[in-house]
N, C-alpha and C positions, 0 to 999 in steps of 0.2 A: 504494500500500500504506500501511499503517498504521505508521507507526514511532515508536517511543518509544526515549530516549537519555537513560541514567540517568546523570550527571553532565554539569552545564552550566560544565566548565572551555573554556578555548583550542578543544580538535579537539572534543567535543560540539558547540560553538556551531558552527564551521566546516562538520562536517557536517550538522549541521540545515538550513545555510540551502545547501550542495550538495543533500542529500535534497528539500527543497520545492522546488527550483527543477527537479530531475529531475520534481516532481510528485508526490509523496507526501505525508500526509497525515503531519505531525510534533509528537510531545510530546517536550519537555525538563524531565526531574527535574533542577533543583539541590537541593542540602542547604544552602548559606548563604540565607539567609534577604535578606540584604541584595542581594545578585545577584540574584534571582526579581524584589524590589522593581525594581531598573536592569533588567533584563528585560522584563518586564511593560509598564512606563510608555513606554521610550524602544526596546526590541528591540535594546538595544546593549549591550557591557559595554568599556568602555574600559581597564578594567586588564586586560583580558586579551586581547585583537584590539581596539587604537585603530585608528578611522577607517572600523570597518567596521559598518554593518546589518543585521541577522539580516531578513528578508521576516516581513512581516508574517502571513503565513500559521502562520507555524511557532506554539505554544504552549508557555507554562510552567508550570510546578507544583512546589511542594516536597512534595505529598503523594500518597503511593504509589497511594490509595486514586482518584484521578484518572489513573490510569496502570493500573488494573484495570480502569475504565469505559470507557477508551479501547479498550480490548481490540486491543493491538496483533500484528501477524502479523511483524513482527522486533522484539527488543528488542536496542539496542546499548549495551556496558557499559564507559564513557568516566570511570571516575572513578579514583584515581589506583589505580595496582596494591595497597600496603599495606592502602587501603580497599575492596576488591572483596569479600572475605570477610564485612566485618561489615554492606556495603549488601548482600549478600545476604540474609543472615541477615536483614534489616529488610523486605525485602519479605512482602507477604502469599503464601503459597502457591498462591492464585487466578490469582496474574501468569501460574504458571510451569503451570500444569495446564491454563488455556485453550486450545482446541479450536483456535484459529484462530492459537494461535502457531508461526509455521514455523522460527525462527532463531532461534537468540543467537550476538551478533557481539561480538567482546572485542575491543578497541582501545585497553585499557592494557600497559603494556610492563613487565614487572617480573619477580621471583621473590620468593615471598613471604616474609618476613623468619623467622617462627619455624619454619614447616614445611620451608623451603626447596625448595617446589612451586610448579610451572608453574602457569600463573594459567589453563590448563583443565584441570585439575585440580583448584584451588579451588573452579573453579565446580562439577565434580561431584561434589565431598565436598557442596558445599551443595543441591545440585539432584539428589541421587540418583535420583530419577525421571524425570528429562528425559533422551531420546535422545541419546547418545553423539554420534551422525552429525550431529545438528543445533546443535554446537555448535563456532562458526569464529570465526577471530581474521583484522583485517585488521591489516595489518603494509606495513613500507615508508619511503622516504625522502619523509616528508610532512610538512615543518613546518604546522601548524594558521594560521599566519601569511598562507603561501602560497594553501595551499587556496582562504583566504576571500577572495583579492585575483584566483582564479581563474586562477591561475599553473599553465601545465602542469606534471600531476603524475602519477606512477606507480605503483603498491601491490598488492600480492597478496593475496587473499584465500585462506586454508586451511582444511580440514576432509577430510571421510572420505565425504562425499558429495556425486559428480561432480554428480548434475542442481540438487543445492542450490548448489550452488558458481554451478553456469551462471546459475542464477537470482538470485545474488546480485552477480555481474556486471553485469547489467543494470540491475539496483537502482541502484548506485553508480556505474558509468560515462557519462560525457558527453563533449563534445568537449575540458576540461581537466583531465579525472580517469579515466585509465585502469587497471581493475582485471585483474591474470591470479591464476589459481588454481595451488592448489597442494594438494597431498594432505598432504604434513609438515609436518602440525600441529605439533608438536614443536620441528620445526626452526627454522620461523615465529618459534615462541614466544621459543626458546632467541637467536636472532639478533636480535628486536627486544629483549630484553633485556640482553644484555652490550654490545651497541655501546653503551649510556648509559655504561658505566664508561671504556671504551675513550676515548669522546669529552670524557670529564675527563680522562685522560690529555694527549688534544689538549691541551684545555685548559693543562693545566699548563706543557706545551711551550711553547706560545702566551705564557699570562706571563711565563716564565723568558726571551723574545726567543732562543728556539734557532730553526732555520731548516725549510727544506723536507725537507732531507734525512733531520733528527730525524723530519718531520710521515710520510714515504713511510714510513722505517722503520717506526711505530709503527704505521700502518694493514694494514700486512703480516703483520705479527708478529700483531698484534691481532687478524686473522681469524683467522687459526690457532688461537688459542687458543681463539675463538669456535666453530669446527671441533670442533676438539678434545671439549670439553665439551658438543658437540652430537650428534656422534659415540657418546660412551660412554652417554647419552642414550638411543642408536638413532634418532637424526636421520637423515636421508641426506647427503652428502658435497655434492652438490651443491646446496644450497639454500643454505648460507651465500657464493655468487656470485653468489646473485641478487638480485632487489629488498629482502628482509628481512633479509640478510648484509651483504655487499660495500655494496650499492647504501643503504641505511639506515646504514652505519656511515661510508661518504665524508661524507654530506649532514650527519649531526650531530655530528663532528666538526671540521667545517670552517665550518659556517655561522656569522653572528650571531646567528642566532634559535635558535642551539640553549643551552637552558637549562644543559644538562650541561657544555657546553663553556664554559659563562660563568664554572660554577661554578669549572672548575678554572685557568682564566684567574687568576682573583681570587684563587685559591692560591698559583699560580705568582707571582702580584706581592707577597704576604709577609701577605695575607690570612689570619685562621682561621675553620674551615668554622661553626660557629654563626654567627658575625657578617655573612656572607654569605648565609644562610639565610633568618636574621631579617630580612632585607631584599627579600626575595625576595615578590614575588606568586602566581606560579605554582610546581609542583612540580617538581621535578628528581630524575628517577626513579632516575636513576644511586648517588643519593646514598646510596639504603638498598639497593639492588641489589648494589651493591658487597661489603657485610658478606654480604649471602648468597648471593653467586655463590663470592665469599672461603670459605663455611664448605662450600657443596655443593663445591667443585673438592677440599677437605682429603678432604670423606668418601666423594665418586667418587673420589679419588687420582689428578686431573688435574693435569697439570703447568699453571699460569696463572701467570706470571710478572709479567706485567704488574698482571692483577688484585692480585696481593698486593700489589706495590710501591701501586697506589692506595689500598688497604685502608690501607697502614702509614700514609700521607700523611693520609690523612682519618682515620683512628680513633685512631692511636699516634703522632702529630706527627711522623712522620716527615720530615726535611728533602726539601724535591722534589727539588734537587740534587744530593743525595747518592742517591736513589732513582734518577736517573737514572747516576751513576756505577754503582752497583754493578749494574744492569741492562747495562750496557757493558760491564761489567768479569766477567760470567759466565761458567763454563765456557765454550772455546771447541768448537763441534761442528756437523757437517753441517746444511743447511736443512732 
């Protein structure tokens, strides 16, 4: 198949050179200009997957209008969540009315900062004319790091359409990338995006040198409230214990390669969040998610406890220490 992967960050790249080695034909839109350049010349970007080669087969481009001529039958949408909206908007309307497109697959992990909407939803304020059912998020415990080293890995894919689904299984699965589906979309959505907050919380734990017992708690708790807010939603109850809940919030709260969790590591050691920011190569999704999981749980009237304590640490300097006392120190009441 024909696949085109509008942002060439970490998991773009990853997946382009899984998609071509499945056998697909693959375009990669970046927007920096200087990445297309490292791209282009060498099929490598080092600030963002060192050590690894994108197949020569795969192609780049920073302009849209080569991504219309490609006429592709999935388009997957890898650039960070905040920016989904406005790369939409930048495309031509041609991309999205071609005949031969079957899919859009969203593989950013966010909620969008001013609307406080799920990122398919984004896409269908922008794409009002595209099929409801033909629009799926993959999700899952998949650092981009892994993938590309060909490290077994596991991920769901969601939407409203079972035979699209089976066939986008296919697409993505090989002997160390196995895809399952899932119908709640929603739920998908809602559990790849609160685990980034959750796994700054790790983080923090992490730099403050508190132990496993803080780390168990916080994971527990942490779904729940994941739950929760997926729930009022009309998620289903049991997606957040699967690969896009549970199983995506272990892997990037605990890993090294998780951004989120570096970030709040580097807080926990007496860091402040600009200055860690600023030093950063890649995005760290958790960071703006935060503020707007923080403002949707106020106006759903979700109890998120945790989120706020994050919210106060990153946006109202909150001390982590004392964020974590008075999280200890809450009403005491039933599990």
């Amino acid at each position: 198949m024909r696949i085109a992967i509008l942002g060439g960050g970490g998991w773009g790249l990853a997946l382009s050179a899984l998609l071509s080695e499945n056998g697909h034909q693959v375009l990669v839109w970046e927007f920096n200009p200087v990445y297309i350049t490292l791209l282009k010349e060498t099929h490598s970007n080092p600030h963002l997957l060192p050590e690894i080669t994108i197949p020569g087969e795969v192609d780049f481009s920073n302009d849209f209008k080569d991504i219309v001529i490609f006429s592709p039958e999935i388009v997957i949408l890898a650039t960070p969540s905040q920016f989904l909206r406005t790369t939409l908007q930048n495309t031509p309307d041609s991309l999205w009315h071609s005949p031969s497109l079957k899919a859009i697959v969203n593989v950013a992990k966010g909620i969008e900062e001013d609307s406080l909407k799920t990122l398919d939803i984004v896409i269908k304020d922008e794409l009002p004319f595209f099929p409801e059912n033909k629009i799926c998020a993959l999700s899952g415990p998949s650092h981009a790091e892994e993938v590309a080293r060909k490290i077994p890995t596991t991920v769901v894919i969601a939407g409203s359409d079972e035979d699209l689904l089976c066939q986008l299984q296919i697409v993505f699965s090989n002997s160390y990338f196995r895809v399952y589906r899932n119908s709640d979309l929603v739920g998908v959505e809602i559990g790849g995006a609160v685990k980034n907050i959750i796994s700054i919380a790790a983080g923090i734990i992490y730099g403050l040198n508190f132990g496993d017992n803080t780390i168990g708690a916080l994971l527990t708790r942490g779904i729940v409230e994941i739950q929760r807010l997926g729930i009022t939603l009309s998620a289903r109850p049991e997606t957040f214990l699967g690969l896009s809940g549970l199983g995506d919030l272990i892997t990037t709260a605990t890993s090294p390669h998780s951004r989120n969790r570096y970030v709040g590591m580097e807080i926990g050691k007496g860091k402040k969040l600009f200055d860690i920011i600023s030093q950063m190569e890649m995005v760290a999704e958790g960071v703006t998610t935060t503020r707007s999981v923080y403002l949707l749980a106020k106006k759903m009237q979700v109890e998120m406890p945790i989120v706020e304590k994050v919210y106060q640490v990153l946006y109202e300097d909150e001390d982590p220490r004392k964020a974590i006392v008075e999280l200890m120190t809450r009403e005491l009441k039933a599990e």
